[in-house]
C-alpha positions in Angstrom: 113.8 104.3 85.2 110.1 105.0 85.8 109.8 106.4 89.5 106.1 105.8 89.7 102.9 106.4 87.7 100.0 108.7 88.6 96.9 108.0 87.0 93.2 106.0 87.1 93.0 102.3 87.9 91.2 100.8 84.7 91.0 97.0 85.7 92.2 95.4 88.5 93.6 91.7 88.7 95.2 89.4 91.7 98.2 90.0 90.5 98.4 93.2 88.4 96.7 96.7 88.2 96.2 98.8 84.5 97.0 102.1 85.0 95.5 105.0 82.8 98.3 107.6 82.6 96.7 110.3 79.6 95.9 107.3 77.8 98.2 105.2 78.0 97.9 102.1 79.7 100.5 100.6 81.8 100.4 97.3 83.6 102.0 97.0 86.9 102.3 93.8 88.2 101.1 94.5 92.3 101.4 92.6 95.7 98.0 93.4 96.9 94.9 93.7 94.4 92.5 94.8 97.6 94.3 97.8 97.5 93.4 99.6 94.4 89.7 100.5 93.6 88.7 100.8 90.0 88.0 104.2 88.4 90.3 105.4 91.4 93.5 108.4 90.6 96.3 107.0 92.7 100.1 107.1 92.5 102.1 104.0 92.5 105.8 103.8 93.1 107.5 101.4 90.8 110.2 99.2 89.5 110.9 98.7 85.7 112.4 95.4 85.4 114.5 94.8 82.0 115.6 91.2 80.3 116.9 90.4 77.2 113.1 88.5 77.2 111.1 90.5 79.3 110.6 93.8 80.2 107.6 94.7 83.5 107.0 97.6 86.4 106.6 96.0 89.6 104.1 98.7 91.7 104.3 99.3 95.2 101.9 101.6 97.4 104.9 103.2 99.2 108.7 103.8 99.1 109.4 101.5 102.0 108.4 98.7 99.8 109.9 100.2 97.2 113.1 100.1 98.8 112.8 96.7 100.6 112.1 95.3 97.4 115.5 97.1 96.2 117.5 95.2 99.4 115.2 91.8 98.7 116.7 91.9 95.0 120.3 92.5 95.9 120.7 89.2 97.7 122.4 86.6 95.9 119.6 84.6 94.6 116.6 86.4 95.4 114.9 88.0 91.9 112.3 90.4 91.2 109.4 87.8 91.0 110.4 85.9 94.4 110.8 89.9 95.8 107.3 90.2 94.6 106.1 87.2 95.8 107.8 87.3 99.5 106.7 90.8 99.9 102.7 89.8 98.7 102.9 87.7 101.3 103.8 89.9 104.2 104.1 93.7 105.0 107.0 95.8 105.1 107.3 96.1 108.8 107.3 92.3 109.5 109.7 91.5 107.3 112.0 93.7 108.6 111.7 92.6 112.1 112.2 89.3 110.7 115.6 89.7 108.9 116.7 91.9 112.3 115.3 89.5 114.8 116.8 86.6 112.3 113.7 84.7 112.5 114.5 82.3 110.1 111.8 80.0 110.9 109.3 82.9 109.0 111.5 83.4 106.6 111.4 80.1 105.1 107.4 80.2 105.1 107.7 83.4 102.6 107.1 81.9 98.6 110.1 81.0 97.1 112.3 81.1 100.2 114.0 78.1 101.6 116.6 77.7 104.5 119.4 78.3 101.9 117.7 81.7 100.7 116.3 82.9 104.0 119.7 82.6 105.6 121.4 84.4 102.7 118.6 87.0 103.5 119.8 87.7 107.3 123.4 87.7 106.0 123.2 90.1 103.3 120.7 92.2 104.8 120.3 92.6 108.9 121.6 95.7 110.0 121.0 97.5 106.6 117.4 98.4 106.7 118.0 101.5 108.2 114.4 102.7 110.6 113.4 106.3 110.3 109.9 106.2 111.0 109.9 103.1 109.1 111.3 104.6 105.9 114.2 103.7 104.2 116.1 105.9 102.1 117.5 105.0 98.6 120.8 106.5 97.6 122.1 106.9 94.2 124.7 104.8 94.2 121.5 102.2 95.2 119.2 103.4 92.6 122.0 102.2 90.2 122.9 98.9 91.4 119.0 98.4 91.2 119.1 99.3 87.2 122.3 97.6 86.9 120.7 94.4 88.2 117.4 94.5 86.6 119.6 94.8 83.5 121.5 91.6 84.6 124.3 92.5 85.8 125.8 90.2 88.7 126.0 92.1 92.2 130.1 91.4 92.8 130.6 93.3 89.7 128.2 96.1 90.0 129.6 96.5 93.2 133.4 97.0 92.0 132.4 99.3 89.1 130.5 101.1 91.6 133.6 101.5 93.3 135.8 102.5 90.5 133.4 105.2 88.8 131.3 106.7 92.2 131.8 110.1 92.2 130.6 112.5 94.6 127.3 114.8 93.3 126.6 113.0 90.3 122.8 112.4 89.4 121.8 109.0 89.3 121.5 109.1 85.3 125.3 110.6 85.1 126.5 107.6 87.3 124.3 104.9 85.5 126.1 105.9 81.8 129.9 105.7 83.6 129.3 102.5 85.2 127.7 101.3 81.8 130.6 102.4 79.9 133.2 100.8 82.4 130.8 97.7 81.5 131.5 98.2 77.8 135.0 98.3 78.2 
């Protein structure tokens, strides 16, 4: 998994940013282009998002959208271009209150979200964006389900793997491999 990239903004689009890292150019596909000035060193947190078609980084300016695009893509139904697109429409913080307040009425105004997916939203997630200072922490055992997904695996799965091979004080990298061999067998 790439954590982030720290380098010079070479072009900037509506919908992506180029990233000069020692030469060598990375695309990242962004949720806000106004953000990112050219010729500019900045660090952006990302997502590498891996299909049997298609492989990206989805940027993010901070870990709390980092993370909230973590939660968005563990609901049932949601993927990583309706994350992107529901968080480019909003910030961080309001979306939040909006799955805790259940405000399903913004919810459904978000790209890609009707009353089916909003709800599924509120159920999956309310109560799980945990608030410190409006930062939410990633544990290991999400980091994997996150790589585990973006590799295609279906959550109810993941999720009983997870269970069968979590052990205590294992890197993120260590835990990854066992669950991918419990996969294999």
């Amino acid at each position: 998994m790439i954590y982030g990239l720290k380098g010079i903004i070479k072009d900037v689009n509506l919908t992506s940013v180029v990233v000069d890292v020692n030469n060598v150019y990375y695309e990242v596909l962004i949720t806000n282009h106004e953000a990112y000035q050219l010729g500019t060193t900045t660090f952006i947190y990302t997502y590498q998002v891996i299909r049997e078609d298609n492989h990206y980084l989805i940027g993010f300016q901070s870990i709390q959208e980092k993370n909230l695009f973590g939660h968005l893509i563990s609901v049932s139904g949601i993927g990583p271009k309706t994350a992107l697109g529901i968080l480019a429409a909003t910030n961080a913080e309001r979306l939040e209150q909006a799955i805790e307040e259940e405000d399903l009425k913004y919810l459904k105004k978000l790209p890609g979200l009707g009353p089916k997916g909003a709800s599924q939203i509120i159920l999956d997630l309310k109560g799980k964006l945990a608030k410190n200072d409006h930062v939410t922490t990633s544990t290991i055992e999400d980091e994997v389900e996150q790589a585990l997904t973006s590799l295609g695996f279906k959550k109810p799965d993941i999720k009983r793997i997870l269970k069968k091979v979590n052990r205590d004080g294992l890197s993120p990298e260590a835990l990854l491999k066992l669950a991918l061999n419990e996969f294999r067998s």
